[in-house]
N, C-alpha and C positions, 0 to 999 in steps of 0.2 A: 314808732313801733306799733304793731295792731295788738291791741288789747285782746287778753281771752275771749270778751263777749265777742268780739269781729271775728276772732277765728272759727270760734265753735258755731256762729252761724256759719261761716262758708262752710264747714264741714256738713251741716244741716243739710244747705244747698247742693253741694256735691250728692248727699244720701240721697235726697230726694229726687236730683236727676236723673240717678244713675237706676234709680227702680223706674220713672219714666220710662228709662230707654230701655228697661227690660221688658214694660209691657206693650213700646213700640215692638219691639224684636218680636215676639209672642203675636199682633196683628198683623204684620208682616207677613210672616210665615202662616198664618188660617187665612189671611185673603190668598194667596199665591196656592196654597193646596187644596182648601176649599172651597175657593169659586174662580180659581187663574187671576185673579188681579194681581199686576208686579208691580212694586210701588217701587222707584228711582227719585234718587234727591236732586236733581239739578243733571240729572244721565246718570248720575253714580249708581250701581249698583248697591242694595242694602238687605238684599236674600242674603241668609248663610253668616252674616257680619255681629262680628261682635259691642259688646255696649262700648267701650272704646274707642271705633270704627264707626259706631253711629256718631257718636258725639263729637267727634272730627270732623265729619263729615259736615255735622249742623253748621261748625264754628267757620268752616269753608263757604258753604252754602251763604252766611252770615258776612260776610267779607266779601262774597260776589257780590249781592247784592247790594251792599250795605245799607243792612237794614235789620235788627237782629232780627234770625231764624231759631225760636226758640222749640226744643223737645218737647216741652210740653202743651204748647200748640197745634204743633205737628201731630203726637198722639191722641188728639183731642178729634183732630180733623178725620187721622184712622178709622177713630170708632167711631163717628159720622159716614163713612167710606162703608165700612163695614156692618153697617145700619140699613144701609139702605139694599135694592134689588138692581146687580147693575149685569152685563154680559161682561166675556172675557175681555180685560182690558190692559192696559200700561200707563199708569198715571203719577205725576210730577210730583210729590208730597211738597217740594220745597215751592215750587211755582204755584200752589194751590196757597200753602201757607203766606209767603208771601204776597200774594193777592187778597188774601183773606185782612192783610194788616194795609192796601195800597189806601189811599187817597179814595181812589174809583168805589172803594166796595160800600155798599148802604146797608149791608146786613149786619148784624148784630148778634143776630143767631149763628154758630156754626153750621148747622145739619142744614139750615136753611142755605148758606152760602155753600155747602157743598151741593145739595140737592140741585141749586141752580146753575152752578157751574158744570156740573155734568147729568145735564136735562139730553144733553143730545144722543147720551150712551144708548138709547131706547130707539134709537135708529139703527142700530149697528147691525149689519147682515151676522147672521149665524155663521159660524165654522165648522168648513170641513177639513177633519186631518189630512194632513197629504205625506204618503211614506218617501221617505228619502234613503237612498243608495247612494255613501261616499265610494266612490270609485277611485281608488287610491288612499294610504293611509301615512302619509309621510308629516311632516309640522304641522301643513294648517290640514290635514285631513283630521290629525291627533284633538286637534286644537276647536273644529268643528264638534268632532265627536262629543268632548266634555264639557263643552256649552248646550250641547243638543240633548244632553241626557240629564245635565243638571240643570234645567232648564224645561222639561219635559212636563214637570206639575201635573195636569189632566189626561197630556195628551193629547188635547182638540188643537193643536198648531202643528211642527212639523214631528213626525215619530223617523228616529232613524231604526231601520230594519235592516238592513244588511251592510258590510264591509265587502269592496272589491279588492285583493289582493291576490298577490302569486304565490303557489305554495300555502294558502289556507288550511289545509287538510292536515297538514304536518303537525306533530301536536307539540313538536321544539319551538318551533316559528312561534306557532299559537301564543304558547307563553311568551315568547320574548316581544309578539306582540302587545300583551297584557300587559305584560311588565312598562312598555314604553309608554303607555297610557295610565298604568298609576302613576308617574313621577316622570318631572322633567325636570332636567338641570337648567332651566333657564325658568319655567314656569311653576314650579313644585309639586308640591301632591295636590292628584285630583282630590276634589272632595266629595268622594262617593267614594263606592266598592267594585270592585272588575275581579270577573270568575272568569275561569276559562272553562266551557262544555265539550273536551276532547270528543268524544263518543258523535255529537251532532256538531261539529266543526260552529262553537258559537262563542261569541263572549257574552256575559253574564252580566251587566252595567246593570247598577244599582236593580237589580231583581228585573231588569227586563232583559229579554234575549235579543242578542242582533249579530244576524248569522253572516258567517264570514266564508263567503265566496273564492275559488279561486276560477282564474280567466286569464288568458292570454289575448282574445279576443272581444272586445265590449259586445259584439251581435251575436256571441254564441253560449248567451247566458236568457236564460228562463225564469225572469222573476218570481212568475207566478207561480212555481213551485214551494216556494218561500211564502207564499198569502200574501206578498206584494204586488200591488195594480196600482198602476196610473204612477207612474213611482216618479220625483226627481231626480236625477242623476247626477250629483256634483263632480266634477269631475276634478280631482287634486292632483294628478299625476305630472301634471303639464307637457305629457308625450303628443298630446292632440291638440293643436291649434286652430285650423282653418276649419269652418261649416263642413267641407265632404269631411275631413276625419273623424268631427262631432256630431255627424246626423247617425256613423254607426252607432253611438247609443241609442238609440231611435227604431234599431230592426232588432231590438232585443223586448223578447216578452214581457212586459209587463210598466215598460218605462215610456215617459210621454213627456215628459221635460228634461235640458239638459246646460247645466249652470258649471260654466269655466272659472276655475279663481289663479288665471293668469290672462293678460292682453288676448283675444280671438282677432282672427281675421275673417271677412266674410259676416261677420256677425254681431250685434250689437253690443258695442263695450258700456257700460254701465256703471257709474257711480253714486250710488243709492242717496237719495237726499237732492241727487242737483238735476240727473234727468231719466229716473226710470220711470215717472208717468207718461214720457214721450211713447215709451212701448208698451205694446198690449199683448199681455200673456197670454190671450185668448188665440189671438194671431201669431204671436210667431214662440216657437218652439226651443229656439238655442240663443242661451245670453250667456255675456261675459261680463266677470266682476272689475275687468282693467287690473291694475296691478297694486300694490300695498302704497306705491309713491303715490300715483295719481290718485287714487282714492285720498291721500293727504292733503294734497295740494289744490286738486280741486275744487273745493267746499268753500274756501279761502278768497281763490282767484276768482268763481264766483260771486264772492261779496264784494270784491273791490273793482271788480266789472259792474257792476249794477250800482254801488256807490259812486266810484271816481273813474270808470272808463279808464282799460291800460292802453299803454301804446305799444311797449314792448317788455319783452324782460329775458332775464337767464335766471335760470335752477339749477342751484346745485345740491344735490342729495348726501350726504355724508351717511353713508350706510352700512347697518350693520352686516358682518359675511354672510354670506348662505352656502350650502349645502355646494352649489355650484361650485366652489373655489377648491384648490388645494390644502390642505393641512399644510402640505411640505412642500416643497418646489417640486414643480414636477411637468410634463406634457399638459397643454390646454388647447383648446381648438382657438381661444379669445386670446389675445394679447393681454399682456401683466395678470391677468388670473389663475395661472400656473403657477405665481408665488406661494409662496406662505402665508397666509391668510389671518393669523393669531400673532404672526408677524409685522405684517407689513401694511402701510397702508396703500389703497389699488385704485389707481384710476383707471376708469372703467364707464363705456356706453350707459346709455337710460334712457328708454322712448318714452319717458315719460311727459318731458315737453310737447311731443308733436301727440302724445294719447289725450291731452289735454282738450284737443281738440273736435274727440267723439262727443265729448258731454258736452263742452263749450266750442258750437262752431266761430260764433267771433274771436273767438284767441287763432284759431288759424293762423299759422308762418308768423307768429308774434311772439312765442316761446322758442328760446335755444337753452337747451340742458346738458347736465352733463354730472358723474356722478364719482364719488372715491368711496370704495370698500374702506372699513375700520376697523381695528379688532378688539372689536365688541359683541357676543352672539346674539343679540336682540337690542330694537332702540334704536331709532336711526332721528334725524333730522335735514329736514328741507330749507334750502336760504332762497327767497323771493327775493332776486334786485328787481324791482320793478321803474320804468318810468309810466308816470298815470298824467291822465288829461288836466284831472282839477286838483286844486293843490290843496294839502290836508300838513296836520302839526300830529304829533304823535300821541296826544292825547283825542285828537279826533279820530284818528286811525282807529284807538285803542277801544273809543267811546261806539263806532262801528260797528269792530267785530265782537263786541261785547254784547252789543244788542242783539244781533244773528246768533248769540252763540245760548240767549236768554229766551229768544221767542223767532217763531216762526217754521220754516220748512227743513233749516240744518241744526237745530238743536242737537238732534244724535251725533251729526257728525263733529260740531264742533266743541271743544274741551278752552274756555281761558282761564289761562293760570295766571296765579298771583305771585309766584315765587320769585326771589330772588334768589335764591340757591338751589333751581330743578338743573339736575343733571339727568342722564340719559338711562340711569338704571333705576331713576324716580316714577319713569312714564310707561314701563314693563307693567302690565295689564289692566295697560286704560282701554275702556272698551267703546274711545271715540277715536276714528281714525285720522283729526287734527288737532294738535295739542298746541295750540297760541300762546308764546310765550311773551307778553307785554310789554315784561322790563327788557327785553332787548330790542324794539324794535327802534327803526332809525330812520330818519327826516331828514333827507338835504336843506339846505339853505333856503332854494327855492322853492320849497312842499311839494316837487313832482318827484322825487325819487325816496323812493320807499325802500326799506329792507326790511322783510319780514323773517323772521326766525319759526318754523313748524316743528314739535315734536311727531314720533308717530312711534307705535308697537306697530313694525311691521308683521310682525305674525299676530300676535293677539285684533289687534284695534280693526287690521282688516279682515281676520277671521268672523267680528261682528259685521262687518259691511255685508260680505258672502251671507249671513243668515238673514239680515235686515230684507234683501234682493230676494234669498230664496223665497220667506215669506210672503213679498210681494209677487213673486210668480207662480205663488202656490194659492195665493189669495187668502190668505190662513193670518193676515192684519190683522190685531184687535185695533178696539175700539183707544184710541190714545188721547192723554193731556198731559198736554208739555207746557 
């Protein structure tokens, strides 16, 4: 039994963490309004989050790497961050702390190990805002929308300014617009305020206006009546596929970029993190974000193309319904997705194998996929049967994509988990679009065949990928350490 004195100190301990993480919360929030710096524990988001939420986070963080990641470390290193003179940035609090504690580090001084570790901030090009027009407002346009305006801070990254939809001007619509942006039955309440401006056809997001458009046709709209120039044009609708239907964004006033967040043809598909430096936003005009799977899957195949060389493999997608299916039986133009959807589970097409192959040309004709609807309305997962060249054990596997997922060029993209109990409504608003689940993967006999297990929020996780991309075609990148 633990003696009063053992208790009443952990209770000590607990007080004293928990005002720690209050006045992490508190630096947090004045680097992110005061000077744009977003501080991320390991990718997790830690804007808006409570002391509870931080302190989970640390004990996570502390398990990744094993090594503890302690709170008051971490707020130490804050107000080191916050000390110092730095441009708009996005920096790793746990991969700072934890370096602060490696082997490697010869400082002693915090302010000094921070100062030195982001010496390079002082190169960083200025920002210019770049306005963005969703054009379409359905999941992920919803879904863009309340990461874009809660996420806004300065200002100097991207400002959305207008909504594209039909029937704008209605002021029923309007509200039942507003309405579908306060509150989602899969994602819950925004965390901000949404007005509706009857009178100037606008909504009202957190005290900024962004005016809602109506259009039938994308070339027969006038941005610049709006004080929008040079605008982005995401485009959510998924009615426009190939380059000629997506350059008519292009003859409309005031727009000069135009970013698809479904498969394009004609134009370059894109998965942010494994090859949007191949394109240069300066040259070319119309990118596609690929689709919510291969944004998952990709990141992955990726690392075990560059570690162990595949030979072949199949995917199969276990996914959540979308919009596209039936409630109830009924007429489809698709074979089995006229069922019932909250019913049944749908085997069902996926190009997501052969899409594999925009971002990663060596996988070419090496992937066969194939995918079954589930009734689940968010949350889905990818299964890799892979055969690979060099033979690996599942602790090497694991030891891999651990590393990629701790440092390097997919950090954003990649999430590993430690659980042995993640199910599929655990990984609803991870804001990396592959969730590696460790304890299940699996080693044949002879180390070439691999089965990998992938979570993914296919609306959420790739809703971050679409803004990750837009930024990079907007040039509006802070300065980052991951």
């Amino acid at each position: 039994m633990k003696s009063n004195a053992s208790y009443e100190k952990e209770l000590a301990f607990q007080a004293d963490r928990r005002k720690a993480t209050t006045e992490f919360i508190k630096l947090v929030s004045d680097l992110w309004y005061d000077k744009t710096i977003e501080i991320v524990l390991f990718k997790n988001q830690v804007i808006d989050k409570n002391v509870s939420d931080i302190i989970n986070l640390h004990e996570y963080a502390g398990a990744f790497v094993q090594k503890p990641i302690s709170i008051f470390d971490s707020t130490e290193i804050l107000r080191a961050i916050n000390d110092i003179q730095l441009p708009p940035a996005k920096l790793d609090i746990g991969k700072l702390t934890y370096e602060y504690h490696s082997e490697e580090n010869n400082h002693t001084d915090i302010k000094t190990f921070v100062f030195d570790k982001l010496k390079d901030a002082d190169d960083a090009v200025p920002l210019k805002p770049k306005d963005i027009v969703l054009y379409g407002f359905g999941r992920i346009g919803r879904l863009l929308a309340r990461e874009l305006m809660a996420k806004t801070g300065q200002g100097n990254q991207l400002r959305l300014r207008a909504i594209v939809t039909r029937n704008a001007g209605d002021s029923e619509i309007l509200e039942k617009r507003a309405n579908l942006l306060r509150i989602d039955s899969v994602h819950g309440k925004f965390s901000g305020t949404v007005e509706t401006d009857i009178k100037n056809s606008a909504l009202i997001i957190n005290g900024t206006t962004v005016h809602m458009i109506s259009a039938d046709r994308p070339e027969n709209i006038d941005y610049t009546q709006y004080g929008i120039n040079d605008a982005l044009i995401i485009d959510n609708t998924g009615a426009f596929r190939t380059k000629e239907q997506l350059e008519r964004h292009l003859e409309a006033d005031g727009a000069s970029r135009v970013l698809l967040t479904a498969p394009g043809k004609e134009v370059p598909n894109i998965v942010h993190g494994v090859n949007h430096k191949t394109y240069d936003p300066d040259t070319i005009k119309i990118f596609s974000a690929a689709s919510c799977t291969t944004n998952a899957i990709t990141p992955i195949l990726s690392v075990i193309e560059d570690s162990l060389g595949i030979v072949k493999g199949h995917l199969e997608t276990i996914h959540a319904y979308t919009n596209d299916q039936n409630l109830v039986d009924n007429m489809h133009s698709k074979h089995r997705r006229g069922r019932a959807a909250a019913l049944n589970m749908v085997i069902t097409e996926t190009g997501a194998g052969a899409a594999v192959a925009k971002a990663l040309p060596e996988l070419k004709d090496k992937l066969t996929s194939n995918a079954i609807r589930v009734p689940v309305p968010n949350g889905s997962l990818a299964i890799l049967n892979l055969e690979i060249k060099n033979k690996t054990s599942i602790d090497g596997i694991n030891t891999i994509i651990k590393k990629y997922a701790l440092e390097g060029d997919l950090v954003e993209q990649i999430k590993y988990s430690l659980s042995k109990e993640m199910v599929s409504s655990d990984i609803v608003g991870t804001n990396a679009p592959s969730i590696y689940d460790s304890n299940a993967t699996i080693v044949s006999g002879n180390g070439k065949n691999i089965v990998l297990y992938i979570w993914y929020d296919n609306e959420y996780g790739y809703s971050h990928q679409v803004i990750r991309l837009a930024k990079y075609i907007a040039k509006v990148r802070r300065y980052t350490y991951y």
